[in-house]
C-alpha positions in Angstrom: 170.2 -133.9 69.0 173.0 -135.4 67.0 175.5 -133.7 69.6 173.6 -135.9 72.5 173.6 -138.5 70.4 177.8 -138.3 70.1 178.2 -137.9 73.6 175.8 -140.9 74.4 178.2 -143.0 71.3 181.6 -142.0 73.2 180.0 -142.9 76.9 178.9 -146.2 75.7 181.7 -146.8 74.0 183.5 -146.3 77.3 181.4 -148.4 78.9 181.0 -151.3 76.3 182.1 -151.3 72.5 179.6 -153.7 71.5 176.5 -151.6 72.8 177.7 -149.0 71.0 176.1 -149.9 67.8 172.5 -151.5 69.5 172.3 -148.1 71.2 172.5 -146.9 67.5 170.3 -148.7 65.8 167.5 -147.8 68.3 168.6 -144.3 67.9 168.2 -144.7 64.2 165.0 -145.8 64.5 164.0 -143.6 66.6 165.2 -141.0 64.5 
C-alpha cells in the first residue's frame, strides 16, 4: 500500500503541489 500511496504522492505532485498534501490527509485517514 504505501508503495501506491508514493506513486499516487509523485503523480499529484506532478499534477498539483498543493493536492499533494489533501490527497494525504485523506489517505491518512483512511489509513
Amino acid at each position: 500500500v504505501f508503495q501506491h500511496l508514493q506513486d499516487i504522492q509523485k503523480y499529484v505532485h506532478i499534477i498539483a503541489p498543493k493536492s499533494e498534501v489533501e490527497l494525504l490527509k485523506v489517505y491518512e485517514v483512511k489509513d
